[in-house]
N, C-alpha and C positions, 0 to 999 in steps of 0.2 A: 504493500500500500504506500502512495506517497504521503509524503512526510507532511507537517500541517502547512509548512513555509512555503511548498513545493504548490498549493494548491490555488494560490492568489496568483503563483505566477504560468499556471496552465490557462487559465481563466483569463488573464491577460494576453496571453499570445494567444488565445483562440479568442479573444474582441478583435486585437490585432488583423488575425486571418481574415475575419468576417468584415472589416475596413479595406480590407484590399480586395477581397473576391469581385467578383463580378456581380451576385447578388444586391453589393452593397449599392450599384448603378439604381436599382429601382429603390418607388416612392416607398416600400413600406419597411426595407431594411436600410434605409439611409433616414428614415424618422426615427427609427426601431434605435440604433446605432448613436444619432445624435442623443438623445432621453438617458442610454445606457452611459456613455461618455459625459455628460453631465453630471450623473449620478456619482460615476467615478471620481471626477473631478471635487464636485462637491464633500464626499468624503475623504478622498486626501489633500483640496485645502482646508477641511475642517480641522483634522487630524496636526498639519501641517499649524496651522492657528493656537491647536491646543498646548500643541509643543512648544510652540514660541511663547505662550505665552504663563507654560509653569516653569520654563529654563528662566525668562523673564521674573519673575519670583523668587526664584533658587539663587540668582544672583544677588538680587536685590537683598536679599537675607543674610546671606554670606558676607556684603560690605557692610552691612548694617553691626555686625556680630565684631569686625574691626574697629566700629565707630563706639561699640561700648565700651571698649578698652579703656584702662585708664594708668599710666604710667604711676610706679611706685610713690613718686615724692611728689608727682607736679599734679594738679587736678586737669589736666587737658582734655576738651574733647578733639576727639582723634574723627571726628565728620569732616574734618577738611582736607584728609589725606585722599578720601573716597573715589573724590571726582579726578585727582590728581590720578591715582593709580589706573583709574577707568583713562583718562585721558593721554597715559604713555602707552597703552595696549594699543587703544584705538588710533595714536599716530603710526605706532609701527605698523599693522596692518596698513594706515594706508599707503607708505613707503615701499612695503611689499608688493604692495597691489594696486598701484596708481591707478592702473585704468582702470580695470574693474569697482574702485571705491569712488570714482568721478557717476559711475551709473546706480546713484542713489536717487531717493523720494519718489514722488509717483511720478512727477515730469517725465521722468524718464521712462516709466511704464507705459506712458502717451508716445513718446518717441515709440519707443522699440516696438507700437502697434502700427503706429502711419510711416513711419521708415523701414521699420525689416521684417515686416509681413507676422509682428509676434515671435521672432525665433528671439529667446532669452535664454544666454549659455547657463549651465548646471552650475556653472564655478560661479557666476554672478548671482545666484541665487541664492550658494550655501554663504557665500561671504555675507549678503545681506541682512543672513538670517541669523549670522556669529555676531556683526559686531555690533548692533542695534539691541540686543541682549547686552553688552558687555558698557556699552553706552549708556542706555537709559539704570540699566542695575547700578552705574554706578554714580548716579545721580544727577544726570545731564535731564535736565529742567523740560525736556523733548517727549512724545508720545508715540505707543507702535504701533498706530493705521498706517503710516506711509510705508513702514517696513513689513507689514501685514499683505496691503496688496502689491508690493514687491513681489515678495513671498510667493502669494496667490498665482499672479500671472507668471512667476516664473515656474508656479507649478502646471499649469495650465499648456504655457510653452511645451514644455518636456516631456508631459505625455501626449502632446500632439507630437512631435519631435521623433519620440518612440513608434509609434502608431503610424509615421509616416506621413500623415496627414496632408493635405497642401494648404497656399499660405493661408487661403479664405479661415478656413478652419484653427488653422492655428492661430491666426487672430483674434478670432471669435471664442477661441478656450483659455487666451491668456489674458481676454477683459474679464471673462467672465471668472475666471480665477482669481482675478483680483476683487472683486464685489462679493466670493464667496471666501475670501478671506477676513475682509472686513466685517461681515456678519459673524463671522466666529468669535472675532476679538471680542466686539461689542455686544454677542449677543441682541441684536439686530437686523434679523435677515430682511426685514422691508429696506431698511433705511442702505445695505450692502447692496441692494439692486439699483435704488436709485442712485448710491455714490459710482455705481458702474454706468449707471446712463448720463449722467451730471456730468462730469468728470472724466472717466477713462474714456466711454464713447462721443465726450462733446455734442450731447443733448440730441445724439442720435436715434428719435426713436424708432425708424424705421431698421435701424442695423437687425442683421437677422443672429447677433447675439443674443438678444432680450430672454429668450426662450432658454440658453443656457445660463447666464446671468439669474432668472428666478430659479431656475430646477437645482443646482449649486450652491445659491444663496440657502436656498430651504434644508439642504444635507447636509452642508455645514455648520450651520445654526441646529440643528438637529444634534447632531454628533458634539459639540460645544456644550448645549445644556449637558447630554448625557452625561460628558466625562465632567466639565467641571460645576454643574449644578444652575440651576434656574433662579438664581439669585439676582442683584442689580446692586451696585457698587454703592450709589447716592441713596443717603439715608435722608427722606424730605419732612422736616417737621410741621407742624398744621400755617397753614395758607390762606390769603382769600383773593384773589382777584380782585375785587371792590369796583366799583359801579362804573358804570357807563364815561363817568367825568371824568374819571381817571385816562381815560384810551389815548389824550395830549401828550400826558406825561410816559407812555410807551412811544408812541411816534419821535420825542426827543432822546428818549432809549436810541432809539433804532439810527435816528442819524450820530450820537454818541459813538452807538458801535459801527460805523461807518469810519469815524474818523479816526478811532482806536487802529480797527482795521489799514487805513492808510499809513496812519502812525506806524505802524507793523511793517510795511513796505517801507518806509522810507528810512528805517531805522536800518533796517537789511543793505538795501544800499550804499548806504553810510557806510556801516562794518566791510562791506563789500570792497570799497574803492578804498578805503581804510589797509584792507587787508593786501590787494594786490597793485595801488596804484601809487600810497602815497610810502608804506614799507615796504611794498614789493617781496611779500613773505612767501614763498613756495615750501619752507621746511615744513613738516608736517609736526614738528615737535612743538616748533616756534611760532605756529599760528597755536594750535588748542593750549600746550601747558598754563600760558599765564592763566587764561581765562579760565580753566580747571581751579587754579589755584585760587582765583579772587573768587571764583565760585563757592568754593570751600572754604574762605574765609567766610565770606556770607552768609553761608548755613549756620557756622557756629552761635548765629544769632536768629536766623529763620529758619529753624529745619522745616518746614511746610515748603520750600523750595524743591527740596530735594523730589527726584523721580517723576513719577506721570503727573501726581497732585492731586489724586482723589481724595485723600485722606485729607487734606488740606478742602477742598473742596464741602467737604462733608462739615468742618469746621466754620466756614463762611457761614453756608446755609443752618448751623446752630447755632449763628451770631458770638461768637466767642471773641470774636476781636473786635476791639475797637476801632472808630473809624478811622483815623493816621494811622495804624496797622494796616486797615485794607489800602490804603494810597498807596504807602509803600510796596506793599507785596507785588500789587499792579505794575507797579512800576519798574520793580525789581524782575518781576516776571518778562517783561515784554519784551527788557534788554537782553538780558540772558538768553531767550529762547534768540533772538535775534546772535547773538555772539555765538553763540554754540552751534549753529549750522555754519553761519560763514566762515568759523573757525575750521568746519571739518566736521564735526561731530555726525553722527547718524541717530535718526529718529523722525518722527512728522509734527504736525503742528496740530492736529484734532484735537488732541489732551489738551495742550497748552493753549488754546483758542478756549475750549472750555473752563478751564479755570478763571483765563480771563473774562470772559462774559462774566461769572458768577460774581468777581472782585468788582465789575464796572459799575451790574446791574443793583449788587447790594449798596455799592458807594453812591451811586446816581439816589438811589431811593432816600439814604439814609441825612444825604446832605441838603435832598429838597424837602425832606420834612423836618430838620434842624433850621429852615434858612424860612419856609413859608408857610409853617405849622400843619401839615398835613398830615393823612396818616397810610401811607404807600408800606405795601409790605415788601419790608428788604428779600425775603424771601421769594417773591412771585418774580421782582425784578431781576434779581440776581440766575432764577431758572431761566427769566426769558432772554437774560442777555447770554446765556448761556450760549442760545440757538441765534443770534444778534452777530456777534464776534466772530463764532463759525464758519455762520455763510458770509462775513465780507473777508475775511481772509482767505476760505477758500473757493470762494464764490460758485454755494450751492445751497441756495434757501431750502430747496425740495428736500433734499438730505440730511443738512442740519435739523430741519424740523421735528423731520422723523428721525433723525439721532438722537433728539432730547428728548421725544418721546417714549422713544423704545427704553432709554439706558433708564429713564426715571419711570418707565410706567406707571405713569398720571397723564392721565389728559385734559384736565381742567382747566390749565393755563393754555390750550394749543393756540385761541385766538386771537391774544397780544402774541406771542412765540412766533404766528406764522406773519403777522405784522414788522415785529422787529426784525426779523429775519430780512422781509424782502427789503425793508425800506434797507438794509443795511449793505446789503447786496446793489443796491440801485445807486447807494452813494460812490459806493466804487467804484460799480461802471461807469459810472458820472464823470467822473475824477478823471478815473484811469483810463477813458477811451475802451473801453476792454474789461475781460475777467482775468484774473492773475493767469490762469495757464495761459489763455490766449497769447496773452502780452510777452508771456515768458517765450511760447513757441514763435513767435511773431521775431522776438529774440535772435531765436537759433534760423529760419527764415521761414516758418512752415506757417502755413494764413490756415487759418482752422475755418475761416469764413470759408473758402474754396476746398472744404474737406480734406484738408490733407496738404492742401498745393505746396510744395517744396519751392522756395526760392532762396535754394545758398547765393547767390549770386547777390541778392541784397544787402548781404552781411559783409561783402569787400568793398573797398572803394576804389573808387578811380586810380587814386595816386598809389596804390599796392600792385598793381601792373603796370601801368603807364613806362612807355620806354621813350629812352632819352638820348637812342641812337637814331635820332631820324635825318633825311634828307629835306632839303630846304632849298627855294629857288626866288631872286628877285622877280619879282612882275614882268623887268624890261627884259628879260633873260632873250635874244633871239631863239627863233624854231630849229634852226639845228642843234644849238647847243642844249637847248630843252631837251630832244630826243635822244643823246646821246647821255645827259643825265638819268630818264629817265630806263634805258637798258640797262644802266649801273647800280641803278639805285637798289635800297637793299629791300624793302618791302613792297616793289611795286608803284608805289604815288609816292608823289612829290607835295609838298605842300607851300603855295607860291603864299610871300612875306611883301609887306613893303618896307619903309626906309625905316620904320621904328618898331619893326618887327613882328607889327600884327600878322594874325593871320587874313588873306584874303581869297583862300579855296584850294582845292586838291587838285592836282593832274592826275589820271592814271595812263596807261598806255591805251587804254578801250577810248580817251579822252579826242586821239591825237590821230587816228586809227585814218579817219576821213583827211584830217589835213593832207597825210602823208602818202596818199593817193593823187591829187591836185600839188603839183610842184610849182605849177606859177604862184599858188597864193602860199605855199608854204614858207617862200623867204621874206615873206612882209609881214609874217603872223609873230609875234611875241609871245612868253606865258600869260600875260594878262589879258589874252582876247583867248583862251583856253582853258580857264580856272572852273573847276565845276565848286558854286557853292555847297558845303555840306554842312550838317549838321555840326556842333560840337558840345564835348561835357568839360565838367571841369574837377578840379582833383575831388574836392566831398561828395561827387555825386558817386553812388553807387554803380556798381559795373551790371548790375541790372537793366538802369537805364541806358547804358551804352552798348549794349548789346539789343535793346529792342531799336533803337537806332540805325545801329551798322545790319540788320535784319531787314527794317522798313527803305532803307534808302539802298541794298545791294551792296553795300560796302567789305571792304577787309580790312579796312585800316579808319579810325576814327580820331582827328585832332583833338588836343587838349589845352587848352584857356585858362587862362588868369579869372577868367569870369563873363560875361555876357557883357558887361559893359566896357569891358577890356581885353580883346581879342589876340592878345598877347600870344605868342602858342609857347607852351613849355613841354608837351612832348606828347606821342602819339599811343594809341592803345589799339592791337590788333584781334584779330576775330581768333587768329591761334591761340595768343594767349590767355584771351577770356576762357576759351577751349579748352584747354589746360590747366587750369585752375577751377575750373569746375567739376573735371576729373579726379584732381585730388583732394576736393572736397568730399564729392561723393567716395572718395576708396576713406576720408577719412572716420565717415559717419556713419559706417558700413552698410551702404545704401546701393542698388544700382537703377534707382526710379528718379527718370529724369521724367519730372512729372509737372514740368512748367514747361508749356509753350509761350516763348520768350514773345514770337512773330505776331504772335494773335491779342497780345495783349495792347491796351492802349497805352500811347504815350502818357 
């Protein structure tokens, strides 16, 4: 008889078989096939969630057991060694592992769906899954949904991967592995389907993931309660909504948490340009240690910092602190979560958005009934800002809603929740032109407006190619000496100048082609009764632009300007080398979808 190991993996290579046969062509064993592979999937990223997140525990216990220590003569608390020790792991790891630790949070699980058809390598996955344990256990102020549906989708990947699958499909098991990851953590399998439609699928509702997305959400939330219990983190003490009048003072919530949320974004930036513009830090020691260290100085006065912050969480919401306690903490939190990713650090922002809503929502209530005698419960506010903060950071009202609904299982406040929510989400799009991924992918060059549309070429400028070996000709130049320049010359066209250097048009040999048929009028003709005007860019403009250019006018070679209103030329940009550098963009991003038509696009 086989062995009991032996018998998951005959099971799997006869799903396997039945994916590859010919059977699997028709309708009723390729629905039959999808339901079974979703099923699967949902129980190994449930599985896969479970694990993460009692390793996630086991860590966290283990620095905590360091943190009681107390040396023989001195009374120290030893909480500030915590994030220090977590913090020399997690740089070496990423020393080791450069490129694999640059493909963290969920951004990247968005990429690795509209760029590589979902194929997420096994080694990117388990690294994921090490060091966001070893990070958040050791006290980095971060949350594990982003590492969750890392997780997810790169399980999703792998057993498409296995199974052979093509890309459609394995893009469609590595969303949906990620939405059935999320449900596991949070025990939330609603609110897992919508952060895969929100989010991973960019508000896709026609993608024909949806179907694996819910059937996955629901097994892995299944398999979740099973193994770790049907519990809910947030202990909510008695509440009231209170009347109708009040619904003002939620609307000011909500753009509150609006500008928290920007606050959020511009603080990142800050640390960002901080980190690689004005130190120019690449050591991976010397960007996280400090920040470990003042981290752990700061615990020894707020241990409510430390890790995801439920427990802190549950403290807010039984009014335990006073209110300059919650300012600070707020405050304290917002930076830190910000310093710890730009640092390096691994983990997501769900936790940490949640906390904040709770500090904003109790601090907003507790300050307008100090200030205008009202009587707002710190409670209600601090739940709604909960789902306020959420979705303007991570811009998903839909999800956040039913985040706070699910993890607190009360529905009574949903109505202000789904208010703050949107309005908080609409301040950012406001703001921001955009939702965070957007703007992030918009970034790297992919328009999510165009599903997907890839424009590296947006991301170079002019002056990153432009060459400054070109040929050049006076205006008065006579036609024979023109023609013998232009045989020489090294790209083709000439670009005729006058006496202060402007430019005033291009020759090519196609230009000259008719003169030099007709010999009586050829020795009268000059370059300046031969100049074809062309377009031109100038060094800021993106090399997108000058490719739909040299596309719309037939060109190979396009001048380069001081500026439109100074025709100056300082050097040329060719259709090769746009060519060429679009190539090793693409092998850089390991993409081979050239999925912008440059020609059809408007100027």
């Amino acid at each position: 008889m086989p062995s009991a190991w032996n018998i998951p993996l005959q099971l799997f290579t006869r799903l396997t078989r039945v994916f590859q046969s010919r059977y699997a062509r028709t309708d009723i064993y390729r629905y039959l096939g999808h339901v079974v592979m979703s099923i699967i999937l949902g129980l190994v990223a449930g599985l896969a969630g479970v694990l993460f997140h009692t390793l996630l525990e086991w860590m966290r216990r283990a620095f905590e057991i360091i943190s009681l220590l107390k040396f023989d003569f001195y009374d120290i608390d030893l909480i500030f060694v915590i994030p220090v020790l977590g913090g020399v792991i997690i740089a070496g790891m990423t020393r080791l592992f450069p490129d694999i630790a640059r493909e963290k949070d969920v951004l990247s699980v968005i990429k690795s769906i509209l760029l590589r058809d979902g194929k997420i390598p096994i080694k990117t996955t388990i690294f994921h899954f090490i060091a966001p344990i070893i990070s958040i256990g050791s006290g980095a102020p971060l949350g594990p949904e982003g590492p969750a549906a890392k997780i997810g989708s790169g399980v999703g990947s792998y057993l498409s991967q296995l199974l052979r699958l093509g890309p459609v499909d394995m893009r469609m098991y590595a969303s949906a592995g990620a939405g059935a990851a999320i449900a596991a953590v949070f025990n939330a399998p609603i609110a897992g389907v919508f952060f895969g439609i929100e989010v991973i699928l960019m508000n896709d509702l026609k993608n024909q993931a949806l179907s694996a997305l819910i059937i996955s959400s629901v097994v892995a939330d299944v398999i979740s309660r099973a193994l770790l219990g049907n519990h809910h983190v947030f202990l909510i003490p008695a509440y009231s909504t209170g009347p109708i009048s009040e619904y003002p003072f939620y609307l000011v919530l909500g753009i509150l948490c609006g500008f928290l949320s920007l606050l959020f974004f511009w603080l990142r930036r800050c640390f960002r340009h901080l980190y690689n513009n004005t130190l120019k830090l690449e050591n991976a020691w010397l960007r996280l240690l400090p920040v470990t260290l003042l981290f752990g100085i700061i615990l020894i006065e707020f241990h409510q910092l430390y890790g995801i912050g439920y427990s802190a969480i549950n403290d807010v919401l039984a009014m335990k602190f006073p209110l300059e306690v919650v300012f600070l903490l707020l405050l304290l939190k917002i930076v830190f979560v910000c310093l710890f990713l730009e640092a390096g650090s691994y983990g997501g922002v769900f936790a940490p958005s949640l906390m904040m809503g709770v500090l904003l929502g109790c601090a907003f209530a507790c300050t307008v009934n100090a200030a205008l005698g009202t009587s707002l419960s710190p409670v209600t506010f601090a739940l709604v800002g909960m789902g306020g903060v959420l979705a303007g950071i991570n811009s998903m009202p839909l999800t956040s809603v039913l985040l706070v609904f699910e993890v607190t299982n009360d529905y009574r406040f949903v109505l202000p929740l789904m208010l703050v929510s949107v309005i908080a989400y609409l301040v950012v799009v406001y703001v921001n032109h955009g939702t965070a991924y957007s703007n992030d992918l918009l970034l790297e060059g992919i328009d999510v407006s165009k599903r997907g549309e890839i424009d590296l070429l947006g991301k170079i400028k002019v002056a990153d190619l432009k060459r400054i070996d070109y040929d050049t000709i006076d205006y008065r130049t006579p036609f024979p000496v023109l023609v013998r320049r232009l045989l020489d010359s090294i790209h083709g066209d000439i670009c005729v100048i006058n006496d202060r250097q402007r430019l005033l048009g291009v020759i090519s040999l196609n230009d000259i082609r008719q003169a030099i048929t007709s010999m009586e009028l050829s020795d009268l003709l000059i370059a300046g009764d031969l100049i074809n005007r062309v377009p031109t860019v100038t060094d800021p403009d993106p090399v997108s632009v000058a490719i739909q250019r040299l596309e719309e006018y037939h060109l190979q070679t396009i001048p380069v300007v001081m500026s439109a209103a100074n025709p100056t030329l300082t050097g040329i940009l060719t259709h090769r080398d746009i060519l060429h550098a679009y190539s090793l963009l693409l092998e850089k991003m390991g993409t081979d979808q050239y999925l912008v038509n440059y020609s059809s696009r408007k100027k």
